[in-house]
ZAKE-613671 format. One record per residue: residue in one letter; x, y negated, z of N, C-alpha, C, CB in turn. Coordinates in steps of 0.05 Angstrom, whole numbers, padded with zeros to 5 digits, always signed. Glycine has a CB too. Layout:
# ZAKE-613671
AXYZXYZXYZXYZ ...
# end
This chain:
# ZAKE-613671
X-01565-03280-01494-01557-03318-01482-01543-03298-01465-01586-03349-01465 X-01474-03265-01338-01478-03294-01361-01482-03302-01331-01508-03301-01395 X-01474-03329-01329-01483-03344-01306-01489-03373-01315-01461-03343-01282 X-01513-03377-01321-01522-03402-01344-01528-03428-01325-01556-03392-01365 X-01509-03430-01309-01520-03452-01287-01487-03472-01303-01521-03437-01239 X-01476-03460-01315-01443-03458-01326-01446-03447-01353-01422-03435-01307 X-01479-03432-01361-01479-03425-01379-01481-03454-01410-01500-03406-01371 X-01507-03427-01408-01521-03411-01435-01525-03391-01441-01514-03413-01452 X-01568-03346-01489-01572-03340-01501-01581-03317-01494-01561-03344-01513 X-01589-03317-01458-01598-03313-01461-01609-03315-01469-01599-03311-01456 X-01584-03311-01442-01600-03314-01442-01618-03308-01449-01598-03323-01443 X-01609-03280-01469-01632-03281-01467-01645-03275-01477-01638-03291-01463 X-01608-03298-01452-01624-03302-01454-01636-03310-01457-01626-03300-01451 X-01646-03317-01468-01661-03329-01453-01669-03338-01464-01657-03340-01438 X-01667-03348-01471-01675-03346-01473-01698-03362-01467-01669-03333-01472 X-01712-03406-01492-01740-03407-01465-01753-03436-01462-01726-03399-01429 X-01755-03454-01467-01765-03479-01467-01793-03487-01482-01746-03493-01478 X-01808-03469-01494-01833-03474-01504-01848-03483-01481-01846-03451-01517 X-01843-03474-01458-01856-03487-01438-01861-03516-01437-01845-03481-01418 X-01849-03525-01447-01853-03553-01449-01871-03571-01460-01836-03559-01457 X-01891-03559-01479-01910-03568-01484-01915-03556-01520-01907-03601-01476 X-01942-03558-01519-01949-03547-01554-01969-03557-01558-01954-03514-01564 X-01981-03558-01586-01994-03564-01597-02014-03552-01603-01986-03570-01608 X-02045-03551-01602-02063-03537-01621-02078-03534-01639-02072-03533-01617 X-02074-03529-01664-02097-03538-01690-02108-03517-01698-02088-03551-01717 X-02131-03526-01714-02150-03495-01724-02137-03502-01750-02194-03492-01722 X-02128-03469-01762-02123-03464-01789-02153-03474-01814-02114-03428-01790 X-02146-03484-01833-02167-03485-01856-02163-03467-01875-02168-03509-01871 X-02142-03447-01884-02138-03441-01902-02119-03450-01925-02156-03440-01903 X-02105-03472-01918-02087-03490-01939-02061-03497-01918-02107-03523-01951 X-02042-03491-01936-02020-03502-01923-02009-03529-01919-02004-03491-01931 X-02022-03542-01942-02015-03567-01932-02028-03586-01903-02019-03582-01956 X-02049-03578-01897-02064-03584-01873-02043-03578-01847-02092-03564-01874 X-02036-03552-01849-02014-03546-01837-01980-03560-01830-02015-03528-01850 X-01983-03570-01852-01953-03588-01852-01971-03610-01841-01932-03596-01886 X-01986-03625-01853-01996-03648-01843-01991-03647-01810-02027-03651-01852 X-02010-03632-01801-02008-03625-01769-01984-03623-01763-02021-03600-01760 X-01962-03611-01768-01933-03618-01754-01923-03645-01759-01911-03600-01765 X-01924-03655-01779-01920-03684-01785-01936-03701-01766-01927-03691-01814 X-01955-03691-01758-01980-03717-01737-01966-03714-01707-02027-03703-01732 X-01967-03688-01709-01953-03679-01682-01938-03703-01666-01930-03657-01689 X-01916-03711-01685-01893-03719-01667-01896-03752-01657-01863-03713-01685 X-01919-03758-01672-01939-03777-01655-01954-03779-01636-01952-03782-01662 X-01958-03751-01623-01975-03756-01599-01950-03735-01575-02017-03741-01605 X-01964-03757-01558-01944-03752-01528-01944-03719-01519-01961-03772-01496 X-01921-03720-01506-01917-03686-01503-01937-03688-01482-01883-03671-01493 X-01947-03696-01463-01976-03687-01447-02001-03677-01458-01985-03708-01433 X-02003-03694-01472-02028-03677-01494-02016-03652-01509-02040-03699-01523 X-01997-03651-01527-01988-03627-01537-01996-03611-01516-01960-03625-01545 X-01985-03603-01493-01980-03585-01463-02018-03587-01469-01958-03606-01423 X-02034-03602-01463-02060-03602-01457-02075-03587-01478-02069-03628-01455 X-02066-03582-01502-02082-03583-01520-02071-03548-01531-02079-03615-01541 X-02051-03538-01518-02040-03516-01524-02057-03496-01508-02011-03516-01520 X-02069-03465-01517-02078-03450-01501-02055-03444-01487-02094-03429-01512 X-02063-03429-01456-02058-03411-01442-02042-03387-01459-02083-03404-01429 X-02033-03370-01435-02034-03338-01452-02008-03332-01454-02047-03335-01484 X-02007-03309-01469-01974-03299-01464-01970-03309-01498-01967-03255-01454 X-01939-03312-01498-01929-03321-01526-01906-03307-01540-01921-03349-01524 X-01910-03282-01553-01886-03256-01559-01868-03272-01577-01898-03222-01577 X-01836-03263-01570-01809-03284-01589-01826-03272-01616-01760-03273-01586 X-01819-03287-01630-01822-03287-01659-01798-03287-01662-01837-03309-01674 X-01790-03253-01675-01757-03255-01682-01746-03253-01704-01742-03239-01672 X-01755-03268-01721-01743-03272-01752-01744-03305-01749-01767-03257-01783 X-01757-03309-01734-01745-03342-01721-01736-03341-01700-01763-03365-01716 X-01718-03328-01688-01713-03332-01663-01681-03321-01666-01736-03316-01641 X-01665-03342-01652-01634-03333-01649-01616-03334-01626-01619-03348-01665 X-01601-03315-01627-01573-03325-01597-01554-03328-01609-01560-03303-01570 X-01535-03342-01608-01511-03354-01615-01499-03355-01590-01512-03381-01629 X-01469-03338-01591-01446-03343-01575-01420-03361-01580-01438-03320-01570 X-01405-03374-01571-01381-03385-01578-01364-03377-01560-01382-03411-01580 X-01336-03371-01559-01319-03368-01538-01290-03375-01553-01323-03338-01525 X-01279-03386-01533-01246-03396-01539-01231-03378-01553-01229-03401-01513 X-01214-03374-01583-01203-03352-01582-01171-03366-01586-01217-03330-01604 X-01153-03351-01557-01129-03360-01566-01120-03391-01566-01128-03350-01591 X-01138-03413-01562-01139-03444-01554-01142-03450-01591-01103-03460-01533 X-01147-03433-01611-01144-03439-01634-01168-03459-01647-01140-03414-01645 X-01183-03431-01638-01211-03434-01650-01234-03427-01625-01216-03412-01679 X-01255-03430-01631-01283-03425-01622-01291-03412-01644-01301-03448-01615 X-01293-03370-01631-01298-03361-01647-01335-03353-01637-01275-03341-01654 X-01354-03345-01661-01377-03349-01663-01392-03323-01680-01378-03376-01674 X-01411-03317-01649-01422-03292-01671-01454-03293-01655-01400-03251-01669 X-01466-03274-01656-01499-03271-01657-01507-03247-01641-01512-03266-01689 X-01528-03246-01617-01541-03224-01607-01565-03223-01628-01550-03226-01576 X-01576-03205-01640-01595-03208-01656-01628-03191-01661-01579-03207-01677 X-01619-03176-01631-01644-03157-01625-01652-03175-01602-01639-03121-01617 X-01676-03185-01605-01689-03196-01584-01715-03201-01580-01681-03213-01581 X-01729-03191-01557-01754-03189-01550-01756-03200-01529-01763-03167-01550 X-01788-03209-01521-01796-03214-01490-01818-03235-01502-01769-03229-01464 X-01826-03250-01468-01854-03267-01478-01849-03288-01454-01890-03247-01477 X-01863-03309-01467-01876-03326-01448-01904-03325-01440-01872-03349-01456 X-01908-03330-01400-01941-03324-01396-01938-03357-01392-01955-03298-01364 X-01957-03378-01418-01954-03398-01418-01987-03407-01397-01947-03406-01449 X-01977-03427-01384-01997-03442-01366-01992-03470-01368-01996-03434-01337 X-02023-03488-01395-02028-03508-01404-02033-03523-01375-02049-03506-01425 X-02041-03521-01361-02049-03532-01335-02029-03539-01328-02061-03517-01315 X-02012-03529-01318-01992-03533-01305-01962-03515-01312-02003-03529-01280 X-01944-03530-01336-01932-03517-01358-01901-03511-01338-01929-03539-01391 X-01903-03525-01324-01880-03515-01296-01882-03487-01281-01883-03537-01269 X-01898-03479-01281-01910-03449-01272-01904-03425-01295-01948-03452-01267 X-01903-03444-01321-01900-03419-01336-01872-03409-01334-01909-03422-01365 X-01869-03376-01350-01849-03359-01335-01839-03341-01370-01868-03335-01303 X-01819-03341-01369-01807-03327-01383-01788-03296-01384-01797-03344-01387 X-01790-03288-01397-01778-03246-01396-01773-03243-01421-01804-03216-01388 X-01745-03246-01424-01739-03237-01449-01705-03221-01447-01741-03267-01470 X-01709-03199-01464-01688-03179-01464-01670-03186-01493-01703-03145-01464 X-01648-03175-01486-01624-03178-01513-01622-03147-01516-01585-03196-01505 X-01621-03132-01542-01597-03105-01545-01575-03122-01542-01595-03083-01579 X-01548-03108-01522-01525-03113-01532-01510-03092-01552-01511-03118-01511 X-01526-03083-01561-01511-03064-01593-01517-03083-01612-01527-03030-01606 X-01532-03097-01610-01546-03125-01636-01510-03147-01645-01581-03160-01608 X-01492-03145-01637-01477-03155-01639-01465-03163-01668-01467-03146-01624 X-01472-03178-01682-01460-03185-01703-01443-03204-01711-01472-03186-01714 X-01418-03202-01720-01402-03219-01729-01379-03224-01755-01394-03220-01712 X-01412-03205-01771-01412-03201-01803-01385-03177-01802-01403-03237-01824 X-01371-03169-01788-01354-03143-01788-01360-03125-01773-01330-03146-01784 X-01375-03104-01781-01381-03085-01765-01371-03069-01751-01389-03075-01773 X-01343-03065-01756-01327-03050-01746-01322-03072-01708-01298-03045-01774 X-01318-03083-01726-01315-03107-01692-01345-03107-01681-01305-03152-01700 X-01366-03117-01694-01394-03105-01671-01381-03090-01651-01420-03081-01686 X-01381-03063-01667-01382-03042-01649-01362-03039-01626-01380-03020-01663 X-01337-03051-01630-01312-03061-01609-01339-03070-01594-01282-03088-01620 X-01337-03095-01602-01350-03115-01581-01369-03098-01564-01367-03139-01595 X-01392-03082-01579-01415-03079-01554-01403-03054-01529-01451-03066-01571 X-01387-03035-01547-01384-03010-01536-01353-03022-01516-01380-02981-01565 X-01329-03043-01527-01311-03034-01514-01309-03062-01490-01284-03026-01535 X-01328-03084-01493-01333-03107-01480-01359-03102-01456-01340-03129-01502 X-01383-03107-01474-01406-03103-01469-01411-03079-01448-01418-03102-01492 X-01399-03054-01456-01410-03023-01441-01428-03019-01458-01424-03021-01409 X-01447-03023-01471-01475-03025-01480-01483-02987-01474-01479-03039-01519 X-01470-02971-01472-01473-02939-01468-01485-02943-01436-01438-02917-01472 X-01468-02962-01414-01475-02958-01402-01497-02979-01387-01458-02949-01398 X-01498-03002-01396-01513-03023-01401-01532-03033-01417-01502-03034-01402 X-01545-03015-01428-01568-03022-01463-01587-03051-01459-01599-02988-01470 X-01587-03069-01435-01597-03080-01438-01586-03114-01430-01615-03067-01431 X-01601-03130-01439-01588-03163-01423-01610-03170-01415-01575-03192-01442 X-01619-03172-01397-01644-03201-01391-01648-03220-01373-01667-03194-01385 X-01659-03238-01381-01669-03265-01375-01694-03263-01361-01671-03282-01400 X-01695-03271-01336-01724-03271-01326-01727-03301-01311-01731-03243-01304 X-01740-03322-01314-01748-03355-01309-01753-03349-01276-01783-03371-01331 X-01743-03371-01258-01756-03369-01237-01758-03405-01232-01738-03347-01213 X-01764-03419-01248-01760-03446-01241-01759-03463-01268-01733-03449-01224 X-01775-03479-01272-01769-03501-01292-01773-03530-01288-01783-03496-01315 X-01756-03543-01279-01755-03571-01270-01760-03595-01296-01726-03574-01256 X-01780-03608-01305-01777-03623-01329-01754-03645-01321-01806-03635-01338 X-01734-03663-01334-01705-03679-01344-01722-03698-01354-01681-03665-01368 X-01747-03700-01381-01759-03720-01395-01781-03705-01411-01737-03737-01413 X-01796-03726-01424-01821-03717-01433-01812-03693-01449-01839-03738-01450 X-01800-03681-01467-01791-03660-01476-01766-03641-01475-01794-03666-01493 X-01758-03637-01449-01738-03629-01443-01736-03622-01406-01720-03651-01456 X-01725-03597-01407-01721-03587-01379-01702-03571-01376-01740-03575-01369 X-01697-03567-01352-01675-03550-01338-01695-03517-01330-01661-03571-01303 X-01679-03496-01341-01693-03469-01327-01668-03453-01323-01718-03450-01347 X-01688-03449-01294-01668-03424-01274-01677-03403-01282-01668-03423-01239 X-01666-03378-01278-01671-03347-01271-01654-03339-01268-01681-03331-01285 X-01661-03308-01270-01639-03286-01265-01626-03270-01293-01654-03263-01244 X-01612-03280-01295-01596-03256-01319-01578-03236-01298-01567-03275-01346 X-01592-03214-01319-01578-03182-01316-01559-03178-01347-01609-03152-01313 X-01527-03177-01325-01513-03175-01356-01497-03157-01349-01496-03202-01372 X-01487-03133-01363-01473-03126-01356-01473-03102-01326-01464-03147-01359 X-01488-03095-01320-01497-03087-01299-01502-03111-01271-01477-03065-01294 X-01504-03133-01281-01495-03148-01258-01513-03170-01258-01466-03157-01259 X-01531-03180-01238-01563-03205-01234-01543-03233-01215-01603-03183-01201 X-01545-03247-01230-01536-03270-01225-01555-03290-01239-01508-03271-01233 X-01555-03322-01221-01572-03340-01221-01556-03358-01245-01579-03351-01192 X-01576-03366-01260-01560-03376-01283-01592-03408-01296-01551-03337-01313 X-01573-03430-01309-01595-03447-01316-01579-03459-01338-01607-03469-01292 X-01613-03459-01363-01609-03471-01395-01620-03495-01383-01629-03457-01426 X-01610-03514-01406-01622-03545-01410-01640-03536-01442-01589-03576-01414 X-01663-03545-01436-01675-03531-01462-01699-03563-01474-01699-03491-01449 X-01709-03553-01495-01716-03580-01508-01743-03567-01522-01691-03596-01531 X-01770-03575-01513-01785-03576-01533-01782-03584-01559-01800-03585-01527 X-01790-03563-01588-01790-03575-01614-01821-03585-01627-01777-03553-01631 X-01829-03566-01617-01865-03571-01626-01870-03542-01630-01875-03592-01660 X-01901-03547-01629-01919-03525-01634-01939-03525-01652-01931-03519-01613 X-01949-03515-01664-01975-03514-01695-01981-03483-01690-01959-03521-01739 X-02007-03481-01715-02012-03459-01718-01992-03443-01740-02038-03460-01722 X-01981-03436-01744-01965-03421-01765-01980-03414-01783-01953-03398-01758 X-01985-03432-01806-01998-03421-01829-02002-03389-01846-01988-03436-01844 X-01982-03385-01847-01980-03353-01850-01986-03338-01832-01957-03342-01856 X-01976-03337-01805-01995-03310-01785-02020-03320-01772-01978-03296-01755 X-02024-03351-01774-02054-03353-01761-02045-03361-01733-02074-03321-01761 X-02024-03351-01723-02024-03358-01685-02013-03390-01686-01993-03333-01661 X-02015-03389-01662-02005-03416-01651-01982-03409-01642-02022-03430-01629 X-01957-03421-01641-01933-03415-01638-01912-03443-01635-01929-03395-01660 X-01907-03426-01615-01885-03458-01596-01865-03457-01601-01880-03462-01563 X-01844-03474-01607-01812-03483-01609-01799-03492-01588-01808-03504-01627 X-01770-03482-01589-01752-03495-01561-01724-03486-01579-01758-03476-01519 X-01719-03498-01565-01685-03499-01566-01673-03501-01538-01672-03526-01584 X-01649-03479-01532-01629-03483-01507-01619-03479-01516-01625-03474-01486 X-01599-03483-01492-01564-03489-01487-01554-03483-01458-01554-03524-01491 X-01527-03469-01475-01514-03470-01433-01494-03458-01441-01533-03450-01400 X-01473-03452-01414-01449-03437-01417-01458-03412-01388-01417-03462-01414 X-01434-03397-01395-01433-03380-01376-01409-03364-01372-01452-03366-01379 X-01406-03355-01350-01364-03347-01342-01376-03322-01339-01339-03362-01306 X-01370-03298-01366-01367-03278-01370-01351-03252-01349-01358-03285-01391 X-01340-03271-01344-01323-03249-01320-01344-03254-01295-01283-03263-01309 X-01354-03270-01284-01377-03271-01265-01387-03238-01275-01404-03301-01271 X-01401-03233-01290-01409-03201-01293-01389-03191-01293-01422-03191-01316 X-01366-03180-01296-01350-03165-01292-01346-03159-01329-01360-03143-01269 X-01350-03174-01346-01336-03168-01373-01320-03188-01379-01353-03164-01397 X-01289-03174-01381-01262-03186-01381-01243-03176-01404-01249-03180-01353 X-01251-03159-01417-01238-03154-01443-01237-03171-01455-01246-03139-01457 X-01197-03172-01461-01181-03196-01478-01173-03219-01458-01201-03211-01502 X-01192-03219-01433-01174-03245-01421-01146-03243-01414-01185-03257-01397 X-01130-03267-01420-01142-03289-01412-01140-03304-01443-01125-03304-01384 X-01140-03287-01462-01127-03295-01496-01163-03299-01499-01103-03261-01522 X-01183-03290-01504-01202-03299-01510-01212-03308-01484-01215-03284-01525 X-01222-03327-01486-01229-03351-01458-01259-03334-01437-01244-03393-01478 X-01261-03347-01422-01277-03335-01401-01307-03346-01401-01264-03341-01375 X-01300-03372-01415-01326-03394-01422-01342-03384-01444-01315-03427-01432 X-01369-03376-01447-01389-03367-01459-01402-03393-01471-01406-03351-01440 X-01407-03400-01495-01426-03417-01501-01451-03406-01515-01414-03435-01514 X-01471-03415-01495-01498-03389-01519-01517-03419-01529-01531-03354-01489 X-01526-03421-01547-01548-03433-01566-01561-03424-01577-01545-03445-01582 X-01587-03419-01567-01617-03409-01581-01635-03433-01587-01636-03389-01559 X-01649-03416-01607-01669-03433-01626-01691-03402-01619-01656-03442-01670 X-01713-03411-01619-01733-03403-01618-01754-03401-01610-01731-03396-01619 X-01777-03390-01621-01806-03387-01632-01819-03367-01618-01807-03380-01662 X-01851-03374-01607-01857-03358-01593-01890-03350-01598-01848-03367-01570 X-01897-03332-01610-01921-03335-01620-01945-03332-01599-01923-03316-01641 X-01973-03336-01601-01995-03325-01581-02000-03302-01588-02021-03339-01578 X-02011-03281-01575-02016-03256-01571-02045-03256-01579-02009-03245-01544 
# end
């Protein structure tokens, strides 16, 4: 997922809206029990979900978990590519789901945009990534907007550079994940962010300054 107050992947970062409430069921052994439970889910109020979700820290699940960038290229197009190394956790608090806090890191060598040869432009001659190997997102604030949906602040480090940045992010739901057994929360954010705020300006003013990041993702219990 950067100044995400203007943003957006971390983000991320960022990286971050499970906070918003989850769900808890005991596995039986059958997957359809499992679907059932996501299907019941979206019947009961996000306060109970939040109530009924343990505590605890929640590691990205990253074969579900994505950053998506967009940026102006040329006034033509909105061109679109992917950070795709990404780690960190949520320390989730059912009590009081406003308290919980998010840390999640990007590689910027993860850069994909199905041409490799350009990755590597991108991380090494944009990014620095030699001298920068890392992005992160760290939560200092989550204000709930509506029963499934909030605003979160933190700090992104991009680029060598910590600036205050905020996603609009959306609870999706939470279940136990039939295949690993955990309980594992959904969110989706959004945001923009003015790239040159960090000091990465390669191509302007022909590729635009406006960052658009969109994450999807999954966060399992530990």
């Amino acid at each position: 997922m950067m100044r995400i107050g203007n943003i957006n992947a971390t983000f991320a970062v960022v990286l971050t809206s499970g906070l918003l409430g989850c769900a808890s069921t005991t596995p039986t052994g059958t997957n359809s029990v499992a679907v059932n439970t996501v299907q019941n889910a979206a019947a009961v109020s996000a306060a109970a979900i939040i109530g009924a979700q343990p505590s605890g820290i929640y590691a990205v699940e990253p074969t579900h978990t994505s950053l998506v960038w967009r940026v102006p290229h040329f006034g033509l197009s909105n061109y679109t590519a992917r950070l795709t190394t990404i780690s960190g956790s949520i320390e989730f608090d059912a009590a009081n789901p406003t308290r919980s806090t998010v840390n999640v890191t990007v590689d910027p060598n993860s850069v994909s945009t199905t041409l490799p040869t350009f990755d590597t432009e991108i991380a090494t001659n944009a990014f620095h990534s030699d001298q920068f190997p890392t992005i992160n997102f760290v939560s200092t604030n989550l204000q709930l907007t509506g029963e499934k949906s909030g605003t979160m602040t933190g700090n992104l480090t991009f680029h060598g550079q910590t600036k205050p940045v905020s996603l609009e992010v959306t609870f999706n739901g939470a279940n136990v994940n039939p295949f690993t057994r955990k309980n594992t929360l959904g969110f989706s954010a959004h945001g923009k962010i003015k790239r040159s705020d960090f000091g990465v300006t390669k191509w302007l003013p022909f590729v635009g300054d406006d960052v658009e990041i969109i994450v999807e993702a999954e966060f399992a219990k530990q």
